[in-house]
C-alpha positions as CSV (number, residue, x, y, z in Angstrom):
1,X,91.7,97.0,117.6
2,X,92.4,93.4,119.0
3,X,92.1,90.9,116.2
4,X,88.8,88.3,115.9
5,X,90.1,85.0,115.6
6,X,88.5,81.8,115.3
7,X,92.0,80.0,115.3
8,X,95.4,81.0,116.0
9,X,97.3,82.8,113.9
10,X,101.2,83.2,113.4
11,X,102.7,86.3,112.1
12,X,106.3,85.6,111.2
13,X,109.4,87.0,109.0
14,X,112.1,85.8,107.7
15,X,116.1,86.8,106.8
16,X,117.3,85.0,104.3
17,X,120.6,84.4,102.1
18,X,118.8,86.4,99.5
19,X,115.9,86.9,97.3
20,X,115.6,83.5,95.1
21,X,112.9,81.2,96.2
22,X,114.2,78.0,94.8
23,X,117.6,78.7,96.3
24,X,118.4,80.8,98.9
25,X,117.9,79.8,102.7
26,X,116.7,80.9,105.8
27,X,119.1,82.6,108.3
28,X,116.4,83.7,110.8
29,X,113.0,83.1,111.6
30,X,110.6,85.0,114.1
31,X,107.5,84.2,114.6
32,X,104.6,85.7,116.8
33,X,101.3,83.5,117.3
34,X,98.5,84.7,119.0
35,X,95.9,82.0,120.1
36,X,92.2,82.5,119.9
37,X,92.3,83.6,123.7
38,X,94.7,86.7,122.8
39,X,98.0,85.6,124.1
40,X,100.8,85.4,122.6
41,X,104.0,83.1,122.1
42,X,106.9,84.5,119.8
43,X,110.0,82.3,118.7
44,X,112.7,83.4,117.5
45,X,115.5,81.0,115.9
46,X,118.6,81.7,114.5
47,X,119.6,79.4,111.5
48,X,122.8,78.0,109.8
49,X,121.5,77.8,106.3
50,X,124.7,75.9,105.2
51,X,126.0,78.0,102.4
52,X,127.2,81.5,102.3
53,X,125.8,84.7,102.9
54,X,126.7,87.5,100.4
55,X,128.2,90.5,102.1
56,X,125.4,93.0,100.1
57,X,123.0,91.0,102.3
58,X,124.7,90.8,105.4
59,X,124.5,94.5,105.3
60,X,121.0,94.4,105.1
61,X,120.2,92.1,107.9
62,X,123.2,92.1,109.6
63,X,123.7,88.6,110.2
64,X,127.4,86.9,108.5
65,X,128.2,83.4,107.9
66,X,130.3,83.8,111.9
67,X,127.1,84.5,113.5
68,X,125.5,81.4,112.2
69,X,127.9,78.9,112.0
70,X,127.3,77.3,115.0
71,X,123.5,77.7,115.1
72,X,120.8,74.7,113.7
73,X,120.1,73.8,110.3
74,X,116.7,74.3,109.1
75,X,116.5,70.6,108.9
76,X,117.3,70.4,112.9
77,X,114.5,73.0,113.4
78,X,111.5,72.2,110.7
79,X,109.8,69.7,113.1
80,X,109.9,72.3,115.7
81,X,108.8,74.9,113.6
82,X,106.0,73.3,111.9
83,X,104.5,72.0,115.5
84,X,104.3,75.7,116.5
85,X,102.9,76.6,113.5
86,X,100.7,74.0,113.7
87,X,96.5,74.5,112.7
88,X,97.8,78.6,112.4
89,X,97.2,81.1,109.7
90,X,99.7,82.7,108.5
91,X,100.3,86.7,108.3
92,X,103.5,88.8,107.4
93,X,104.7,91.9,105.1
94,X,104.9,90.5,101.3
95,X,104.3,87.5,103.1
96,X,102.3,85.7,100.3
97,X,104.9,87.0,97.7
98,X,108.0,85.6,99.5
99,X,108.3,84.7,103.1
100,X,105.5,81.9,103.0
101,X,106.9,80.3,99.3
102,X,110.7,80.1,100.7
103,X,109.5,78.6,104.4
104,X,107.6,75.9,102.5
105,X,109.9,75.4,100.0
106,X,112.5,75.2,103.3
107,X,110.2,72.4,104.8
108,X,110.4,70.5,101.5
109,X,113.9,70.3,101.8
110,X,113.6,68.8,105.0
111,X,111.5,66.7,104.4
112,X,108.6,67.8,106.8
113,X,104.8,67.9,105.4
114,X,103.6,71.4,106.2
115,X,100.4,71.9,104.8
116,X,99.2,74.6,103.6
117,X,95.3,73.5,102.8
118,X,93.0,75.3,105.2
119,X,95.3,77.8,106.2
120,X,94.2,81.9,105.9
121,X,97.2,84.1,104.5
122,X,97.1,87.6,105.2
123,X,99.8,90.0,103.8
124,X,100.0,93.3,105.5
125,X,101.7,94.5,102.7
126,X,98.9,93.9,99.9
127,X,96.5,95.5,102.2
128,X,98.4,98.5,102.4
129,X,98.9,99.0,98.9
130,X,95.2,98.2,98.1
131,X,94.1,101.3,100.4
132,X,97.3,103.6,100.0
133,X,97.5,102.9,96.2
134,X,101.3,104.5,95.3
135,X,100.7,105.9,91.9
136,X,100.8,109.2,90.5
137,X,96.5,110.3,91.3
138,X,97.4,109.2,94.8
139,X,100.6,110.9,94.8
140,X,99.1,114.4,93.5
141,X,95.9,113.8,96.2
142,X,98.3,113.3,99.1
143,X,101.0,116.4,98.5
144,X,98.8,118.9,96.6
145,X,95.1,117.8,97.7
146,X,93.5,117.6,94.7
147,X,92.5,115.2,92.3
148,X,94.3,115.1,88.8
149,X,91.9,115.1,86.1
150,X,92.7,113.4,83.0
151,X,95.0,110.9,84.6
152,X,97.3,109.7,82.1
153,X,97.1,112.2,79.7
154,X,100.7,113.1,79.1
155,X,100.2,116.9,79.9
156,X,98.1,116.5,83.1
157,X,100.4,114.1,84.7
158,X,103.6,116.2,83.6
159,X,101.6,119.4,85.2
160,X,100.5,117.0,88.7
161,X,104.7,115.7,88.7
162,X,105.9,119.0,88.7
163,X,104.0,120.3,91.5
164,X,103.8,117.1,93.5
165,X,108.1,118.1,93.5
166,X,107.1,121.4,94.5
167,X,104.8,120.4,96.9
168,X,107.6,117.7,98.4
169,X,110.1,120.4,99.0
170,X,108.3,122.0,101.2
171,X,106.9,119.2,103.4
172,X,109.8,117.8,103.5
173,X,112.1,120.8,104.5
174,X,114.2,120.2,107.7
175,X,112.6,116.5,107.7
176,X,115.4,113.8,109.0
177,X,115.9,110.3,107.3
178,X,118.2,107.6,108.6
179,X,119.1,105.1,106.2
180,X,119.9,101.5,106.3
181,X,123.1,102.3,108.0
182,X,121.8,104.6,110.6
183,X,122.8,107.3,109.1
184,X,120.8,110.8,109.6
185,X,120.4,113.5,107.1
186,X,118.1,116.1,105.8
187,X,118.5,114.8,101.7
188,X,114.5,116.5,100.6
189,X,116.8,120.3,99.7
190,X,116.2,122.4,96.9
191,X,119.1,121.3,95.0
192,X,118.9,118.9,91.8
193,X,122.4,117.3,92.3
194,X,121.0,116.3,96.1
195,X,117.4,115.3,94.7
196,X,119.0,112.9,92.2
197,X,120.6,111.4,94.6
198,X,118.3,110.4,96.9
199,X,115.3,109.4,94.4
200,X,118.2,107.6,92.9
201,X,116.7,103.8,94.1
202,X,119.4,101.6,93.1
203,X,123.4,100.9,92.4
204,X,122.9,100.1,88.3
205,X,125.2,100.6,86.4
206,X,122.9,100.2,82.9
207,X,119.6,101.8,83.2
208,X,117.3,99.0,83.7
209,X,119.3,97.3,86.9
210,X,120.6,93.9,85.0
211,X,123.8,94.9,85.9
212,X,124.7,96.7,89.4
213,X,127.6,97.7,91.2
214,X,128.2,95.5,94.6
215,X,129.1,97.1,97.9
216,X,133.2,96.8,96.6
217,X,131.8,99.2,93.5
218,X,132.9,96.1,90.8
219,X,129.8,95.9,88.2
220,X,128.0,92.3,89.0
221,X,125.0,90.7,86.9
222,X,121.7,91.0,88.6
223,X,120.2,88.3,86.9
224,X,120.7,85.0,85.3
225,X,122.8,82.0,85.7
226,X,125.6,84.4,86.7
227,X,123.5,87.2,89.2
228,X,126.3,88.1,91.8
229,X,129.5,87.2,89.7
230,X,131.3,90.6,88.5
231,X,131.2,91.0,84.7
232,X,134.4,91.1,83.6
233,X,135.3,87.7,85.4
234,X,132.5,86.2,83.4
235,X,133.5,88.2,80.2
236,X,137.0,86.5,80.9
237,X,135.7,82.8,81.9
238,X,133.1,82.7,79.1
239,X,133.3,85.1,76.8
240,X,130.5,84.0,74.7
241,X,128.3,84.9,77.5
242,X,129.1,88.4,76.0
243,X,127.9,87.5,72.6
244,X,124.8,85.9,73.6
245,X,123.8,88.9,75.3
246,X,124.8,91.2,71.9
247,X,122.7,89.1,70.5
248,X,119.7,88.5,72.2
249,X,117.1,91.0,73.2
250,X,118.3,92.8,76.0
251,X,118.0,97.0,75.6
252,X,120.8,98.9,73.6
253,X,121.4,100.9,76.8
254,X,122.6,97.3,78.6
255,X,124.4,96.6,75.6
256,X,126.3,99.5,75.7
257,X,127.4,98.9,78.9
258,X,128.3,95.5,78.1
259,X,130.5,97.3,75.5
260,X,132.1,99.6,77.9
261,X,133.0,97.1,80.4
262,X,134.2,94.7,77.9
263,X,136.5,97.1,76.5
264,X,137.8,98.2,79.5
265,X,138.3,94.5,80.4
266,X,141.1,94.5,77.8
267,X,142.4,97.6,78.7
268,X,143.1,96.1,82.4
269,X,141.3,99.1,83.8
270,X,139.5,99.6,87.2
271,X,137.8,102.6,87.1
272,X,134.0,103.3,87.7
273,X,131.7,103.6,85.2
274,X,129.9,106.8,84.8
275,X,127.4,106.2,82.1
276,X,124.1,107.6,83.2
């Protein structure tokens, strides 16, 4: 269905340097507008967003600090940029979360008014997840078609988990998935070891994620004033950064690791953590 517009509207994404609003910058910027008539324009600019891009995200997005070093700054762009997105609403995938906030917030920097009053957002994103809700009801409806009674009791949503595995195995059996790498495998098998594996969605190291291992397999911080430094270079650098944590109300689990990796700091040892 074509869309019904009574103004242009841009749909665009961005790469960026990371995930932090307030800091990191754009490295790329696409952007498709479609006018009121139906055609459509797309731009496409990469950017040097003057500081450098962390290897875990290059990997992502696949763009390093060479491929952008000779490119425009935002700054050299945002007049550009704001005249072709000029009287447009805006539209993207967690658009409204992140891509729109770190564009402005880009534009501010540069000193170019982009205003945002009058504009439509639409996040493709939100609409999905309103109509193809990911929790366990629509979880149990879409494998096992049926619809779990007594949702969050602890016994009927045990019962619908257990067979929504079941029921996983075999629709999944002999299905491919390629990764972010490209690479191709058939990881839905009726083995444990293989299914913790894949539903295994991050590289923590503690349980809840506030410390991770980077794509070198050294245990960073994920958070804080020190998110992407390795731990034991903080440990060593500040070591009351170690007591504070102790200290304040972070879970025992995390602090155990903190332990761990502390320790081993003195013992001058490399080796991977297996905690979990």
């Amino acid at each position: 269905m074509e869309l019904n517009l009574t103004k242009p509207i841009a749909f665009f994404d961005l790469e960026t340097t990371g995930i932090k609003v307030a800091t990191d910058r754009i490295v790329e910027i696409s952007i498709v507008r479609q006018q009121v008539d139906g055609t459509v324009k797309i731009k496409t600019l990469r950017i040097n967003p003057e500081m450098h891009i962390p290897a875990e995200v290059t990997e992502i997005h696949g763009i390093s600090d060479d491929d952008v070093k000779d490119c425009p700054t935002f700054k050299q762009v945002a007049r550009e940029l704001a005249q072709f997105l000029e009287n447009c609403d805006l539209a993207g995938y967690n658009s409204n979360h992140f891509d729109i906030p770190l564009l402005v917030e880009e534009f501010l920097r540069a000193d170019v008014d982009f205003e945002l009053k009058g504009r439509r957002f639409v996040d493709v994103q939100n609409i999905f997840h309103k109509m193809e809700p990911r929790n366990l009801s629509a979880a149990y409806k879409f494998y096992c078609s049926k619809d779990l009674m007594n949702a969050h009791s602890a016994e009927a949503d045990t019962i619908a988990t257990f067979e929504i595995l079941k029921a996983q195995l075999d629709r999944y059996a002999d299905v491919a998935f390629k990764d972010k790498k490209g690479n191709i495998t058939q990881p839905v098998i009726n083995d444990i070891k293989a299914l913790s594996e894949f539903s295994h969605a991050t590289n923590s190291v503690d349980l809840i994620g506030h410390i991770v291992y980077n794509d070198k397999n050294v245990e960073i911080f994920n958070f804080g004033k020190h998110k992407g430094k390795a731990v034991a270079q903080v440990f060593k650098d500040e070591p009351s950064y170690y007591d504070w944590m102790m200290k304040s109300d972070f879970p025992l689990s995390t602090k155990k690791v903190l332990t761990v990796l502390k320790l081993r700091g003195f013992n001058n040892s490399s080796v991977k953590l297996e905690l979990f």
